[in-house]
N, C-alpha and C positions, 0 to 999 in steps of 0.2 A: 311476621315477627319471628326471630329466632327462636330455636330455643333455647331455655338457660338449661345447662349442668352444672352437675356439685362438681366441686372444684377438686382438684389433680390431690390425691395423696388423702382423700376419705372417702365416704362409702354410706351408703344407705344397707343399715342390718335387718333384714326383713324374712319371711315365711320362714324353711328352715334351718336357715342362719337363724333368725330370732330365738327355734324353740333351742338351738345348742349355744346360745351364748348365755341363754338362761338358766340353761342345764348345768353348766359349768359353773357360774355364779351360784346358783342355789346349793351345788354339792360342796362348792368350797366354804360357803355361809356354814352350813351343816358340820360341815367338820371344825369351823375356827368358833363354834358356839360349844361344840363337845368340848375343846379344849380353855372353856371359857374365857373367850375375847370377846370385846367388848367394840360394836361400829363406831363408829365417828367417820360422819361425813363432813368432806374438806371443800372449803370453795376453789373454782376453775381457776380463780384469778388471785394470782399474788402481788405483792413485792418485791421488784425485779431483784433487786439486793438479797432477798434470800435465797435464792439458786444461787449469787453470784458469788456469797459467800459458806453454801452449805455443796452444791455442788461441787464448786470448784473451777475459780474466772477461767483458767484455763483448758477446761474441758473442752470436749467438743460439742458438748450439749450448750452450755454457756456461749461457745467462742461464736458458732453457725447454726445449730438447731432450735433453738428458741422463740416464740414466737413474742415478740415486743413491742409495745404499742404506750402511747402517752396518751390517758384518758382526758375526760373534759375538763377537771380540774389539773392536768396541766401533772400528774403523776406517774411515773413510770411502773409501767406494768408488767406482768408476763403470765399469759396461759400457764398453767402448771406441766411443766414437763416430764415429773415422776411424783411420789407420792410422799416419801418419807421426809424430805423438805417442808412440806405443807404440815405432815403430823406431828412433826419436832416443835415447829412454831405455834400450832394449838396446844401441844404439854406445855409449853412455857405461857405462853399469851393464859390459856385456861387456869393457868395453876395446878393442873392433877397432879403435880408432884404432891403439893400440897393433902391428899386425901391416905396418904401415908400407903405403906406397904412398896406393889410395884404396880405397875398398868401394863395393860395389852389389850392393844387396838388393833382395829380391821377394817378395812376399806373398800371399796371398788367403784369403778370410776375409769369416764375418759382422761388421757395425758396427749398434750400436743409437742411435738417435734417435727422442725421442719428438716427432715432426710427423705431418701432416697425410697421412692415406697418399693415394694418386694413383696415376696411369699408373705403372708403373716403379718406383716409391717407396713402400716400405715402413715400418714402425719395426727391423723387423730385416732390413735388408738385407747384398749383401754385394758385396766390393771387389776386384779385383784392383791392385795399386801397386806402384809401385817405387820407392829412392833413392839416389842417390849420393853417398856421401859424401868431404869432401877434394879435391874439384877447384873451381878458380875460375874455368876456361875457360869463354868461349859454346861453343864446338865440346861441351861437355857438353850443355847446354841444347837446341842444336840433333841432337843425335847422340838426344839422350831424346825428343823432338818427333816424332824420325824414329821412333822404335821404336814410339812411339803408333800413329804412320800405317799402320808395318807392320801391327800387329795388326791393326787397324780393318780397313783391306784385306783380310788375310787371313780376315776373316770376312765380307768380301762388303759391308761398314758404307760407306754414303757420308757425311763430313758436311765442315762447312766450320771452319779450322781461323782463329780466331780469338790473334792476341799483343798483349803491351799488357808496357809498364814500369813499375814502381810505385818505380823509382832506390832508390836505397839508404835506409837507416832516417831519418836527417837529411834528408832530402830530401823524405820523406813525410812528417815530423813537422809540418817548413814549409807544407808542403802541406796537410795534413789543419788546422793553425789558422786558415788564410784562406779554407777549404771551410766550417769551422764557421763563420763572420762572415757567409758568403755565403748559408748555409740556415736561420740564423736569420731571412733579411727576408725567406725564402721559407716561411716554415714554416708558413704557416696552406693551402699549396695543396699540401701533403704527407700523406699517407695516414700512420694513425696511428702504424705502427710506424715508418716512416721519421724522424718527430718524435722518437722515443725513440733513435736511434739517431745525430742530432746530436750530443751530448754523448759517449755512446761508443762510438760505430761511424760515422762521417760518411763514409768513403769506400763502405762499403753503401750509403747513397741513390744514389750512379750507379750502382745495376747494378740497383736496383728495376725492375721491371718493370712495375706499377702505372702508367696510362699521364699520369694528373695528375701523377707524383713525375715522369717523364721529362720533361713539357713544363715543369713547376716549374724543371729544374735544365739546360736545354737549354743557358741561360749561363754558365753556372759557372766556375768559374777551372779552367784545363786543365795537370791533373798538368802534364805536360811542359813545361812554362815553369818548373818549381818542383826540376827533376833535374839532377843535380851531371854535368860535361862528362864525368869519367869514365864515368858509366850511362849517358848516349847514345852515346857511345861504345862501351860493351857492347853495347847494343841494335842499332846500327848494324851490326854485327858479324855479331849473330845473323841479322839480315836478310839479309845476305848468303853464310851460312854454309846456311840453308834452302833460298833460291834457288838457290844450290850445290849443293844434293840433290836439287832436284828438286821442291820442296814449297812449294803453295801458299797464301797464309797474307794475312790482311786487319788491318791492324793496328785496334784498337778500343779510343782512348785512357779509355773509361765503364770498360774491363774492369779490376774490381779484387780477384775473389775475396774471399771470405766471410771469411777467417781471420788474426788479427794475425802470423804471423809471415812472412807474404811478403815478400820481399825483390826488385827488381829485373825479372827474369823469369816475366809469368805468361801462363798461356794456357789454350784451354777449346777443344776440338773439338765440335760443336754441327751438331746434326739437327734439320728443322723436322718432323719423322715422329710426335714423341711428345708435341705440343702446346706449352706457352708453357714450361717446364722441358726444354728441350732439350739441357742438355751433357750429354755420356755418357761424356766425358773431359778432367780440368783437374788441372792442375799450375801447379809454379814453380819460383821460389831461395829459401833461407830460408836464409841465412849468418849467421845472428844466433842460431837458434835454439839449435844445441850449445851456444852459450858460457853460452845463458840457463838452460838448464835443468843447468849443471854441468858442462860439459867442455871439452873444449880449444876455441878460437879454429877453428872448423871450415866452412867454404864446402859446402853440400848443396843439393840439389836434388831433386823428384819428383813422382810423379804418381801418380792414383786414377783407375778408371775401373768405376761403376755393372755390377754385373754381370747386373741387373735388366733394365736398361734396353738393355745390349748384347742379351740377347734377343730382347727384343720389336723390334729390329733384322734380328737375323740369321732369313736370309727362307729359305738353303737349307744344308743341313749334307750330310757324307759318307753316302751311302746306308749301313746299316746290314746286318754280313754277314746273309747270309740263314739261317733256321733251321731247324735238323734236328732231328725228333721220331721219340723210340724209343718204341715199343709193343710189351709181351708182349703178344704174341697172347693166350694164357692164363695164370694166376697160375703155371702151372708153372715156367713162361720167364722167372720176376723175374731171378734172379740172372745170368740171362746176358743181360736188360736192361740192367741196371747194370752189366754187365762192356763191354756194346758203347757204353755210353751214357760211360765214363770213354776208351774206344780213342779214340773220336771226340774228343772234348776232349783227348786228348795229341795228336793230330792237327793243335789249332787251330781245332776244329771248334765253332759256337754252335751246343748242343744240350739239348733238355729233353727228359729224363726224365719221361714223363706219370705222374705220380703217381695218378689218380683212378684207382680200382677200379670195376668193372663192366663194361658189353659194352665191343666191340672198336668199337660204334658209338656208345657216348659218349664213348668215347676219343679217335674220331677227333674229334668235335667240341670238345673240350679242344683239340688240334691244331690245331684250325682257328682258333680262339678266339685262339690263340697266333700266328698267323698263320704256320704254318711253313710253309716253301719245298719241304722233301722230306719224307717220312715210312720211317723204318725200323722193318718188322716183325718181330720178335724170334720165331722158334721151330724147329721142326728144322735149316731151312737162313733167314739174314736174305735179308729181300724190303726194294727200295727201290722208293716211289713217289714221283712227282714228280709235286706237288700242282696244277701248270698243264698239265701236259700230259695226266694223270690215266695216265701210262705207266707200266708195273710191270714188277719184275726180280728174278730170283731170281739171290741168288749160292751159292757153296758152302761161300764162310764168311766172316767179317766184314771182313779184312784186305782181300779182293777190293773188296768194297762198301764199305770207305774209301777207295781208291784211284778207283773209278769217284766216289765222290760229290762227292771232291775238285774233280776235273776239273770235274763241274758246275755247281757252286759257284762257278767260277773264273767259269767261263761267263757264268753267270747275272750275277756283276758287272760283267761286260763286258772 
């Protein structure tokens, strides 16, 4: 019989992948609880209709990458492809608007897209993001920019952080019909998808990376001549409100993100570590969105950031407690293996219970195998060895030898 594999474009997260994808999750948890956000967990599975009309039917997430399927009642579906889609539609579906003030949620989680797997990029990857909803200040903008940096910092990430304004919805509308006039008389020195996305994606072509589409559109009419005095005037703000914190930041008027519902504010912190796909984190404003998908008149903001690609970043994590291995000496000794092997774990103590039966010398090599730091042997009186110094000790009963092994423990982590 064959064997089966996981299927092309995901991956089994395991040893230590596992402890850095947990690492990473838990320090950005830590930071989005300092800046009090609040989780909400979203379900995998939507309504295909809200990517089609919050994304944007003519993206390229919408048009090819989606995974879509008609369940058994006969409803169209879709895997969730990004995150902020699904948290729009619980502040409305939920009613949080309704608890007054503003909200700010955090999430993390698998997203599926079916492209092209790569460095970093899977079909089933997955997201840490967050949103705010109900505020229309920059001091938002800039305050969620900052929490980006935090994390990134906090896991040792260097990259450069990239802002750009895309002005309010009327201001891009104008803008995006004299882009299209302009890539029409360029369009035969445009790579094929960029031609397709003329018609309905034209602000995609400046962020192609394709190096014919960049020198193709080098002329182009520049957003910024086309954004209402109120959005530069936001934008001015923001600048100022960054530099204020401390934060360094290159404005890059190409930068237009992927997705229809940007408003104003967007940005991409970007590493040249992981080849020509370098953000590992981007956001914006999207104050259109709420009203469009059903709710009130609502000013939101946020951000997603590749928890893939933060890995293969993060170069050193917190050393890992060290482990203590209980061994009955003989089968007689089990139950007072697992009576010392549970003390130590009320303790606080990282300890395995060597399960495999047979000598005390392939026991120890299970132990070893395990990479444990000490060894406790189970039988009239517990003996502790410490597997670097290869030093041995008899106590006279177990309470003793949690107390000594603490200490070295302690030690051992410095």
């Amino acid at each position: 019989m064959s064997q089966i594999k996981r299927v092309r474009g995901f991956q089994d997260i395991y040893g230590e992948n596992a402890r850095k994808y947990r690492y990473v999750v838990d320090t950005a948890r830590n930071i989005f609880e300092k800046y009090n956000f609040e989780e909400i967990i979203l379900p995998f599975v939507e309504d295909v209709s809200l990517f089609v009309r919050s994304v944007g039917e003519e993206t390229d997430i919408v048009q090819k990458e989606m995974y879509v399927f008609e369940d058994r009642g006969g409803r169209k579906v879709a895997l969730r492809p990004e995150g902020t889609a699904s948290a729009v539609r619980a502040y409305i579906e939920e009613k949080l608007y309704a608890k007054g003030g503003y909200q700010k949620l955090f999430y993390e989680g698998a997203m599926f897209r079916y492209e092209r797997p790569q460095a970093g990029r899977y079909r089933q990857f997955h997201q840490i993001g967050a949103e705010i909803f109900g505020v229309d200040s920059p001091v938002a903008d800039a305050e969620l920019i900052k929490m980006v940096q935090d994390i990134l910092d906090s896991l040792g990430i260097q990259t450069r952080l990239e802002i750009n304004t895309l002005g309010d919805f009327e201001s891009r509308k104008r803008y995006m019909e004299v882009l299209r006039q302009f890539l029409k008389g360029v369009e035969d020195s445009l790579c094929e998808d960029c031609r397709k996305r003329i018609e309905r994606n034209p602000l995609r072509v400046l962020d192609c990376k394709v190096e014919g589409c960049r020198q193709a559109t080098a002329d182009a009419p520049v957003l910024m001549d086309f954004i209402s005095e109120k959005s530069l005037e936001r934008f001015e703000r923001l600048k100022e409100y960054l530099t204020g914190l401390g934060v360094d930041f290159t404005v890059n008027p190409r930068l237009v993100r992927g997705l229809d519902y940007y408003t104003d504010t967007v940005f991409e912190f970007i590493t040249d570590k992981i080849g020509a796909q370098g953000t590992v984190a981007a956001g914006g404003r999207y104050d259109t969105l709420v009203k469009q998908l059903g709710g009130p008149d609502t000013p939101a903001l946020g951000f997603a950031a590749g928890i893939e690609r933060l890995m293969l970043l993060v170069e050193t994590m917190p050393e890992d407690q060290p482990l203590v291995s209980v061994i009955p000496v003989v089968s007689e000794f089990n139950i007072q293996a697992l009576k010392a092997a549970q003390f130590l774990r009320k303790e606080g103590i990282k300890t395995e219970l060597i399960l495999k039966e047979g000598s005390l010398k392939s026991k120890m090599k299970v132990a070893n195998k395990f990479g444990s730091r000490f060894v406790v042997f189970v039988s009239e009186k517990p003996e502790l060895k410490d597997m670097e110094s290869g030093e041995q000790e008899l106590f006279e009963n177990i309470q003793d030898l949690i107390e000594v092994v603490s200490g070295k423990l302690k030690g051992a982590l410095g």
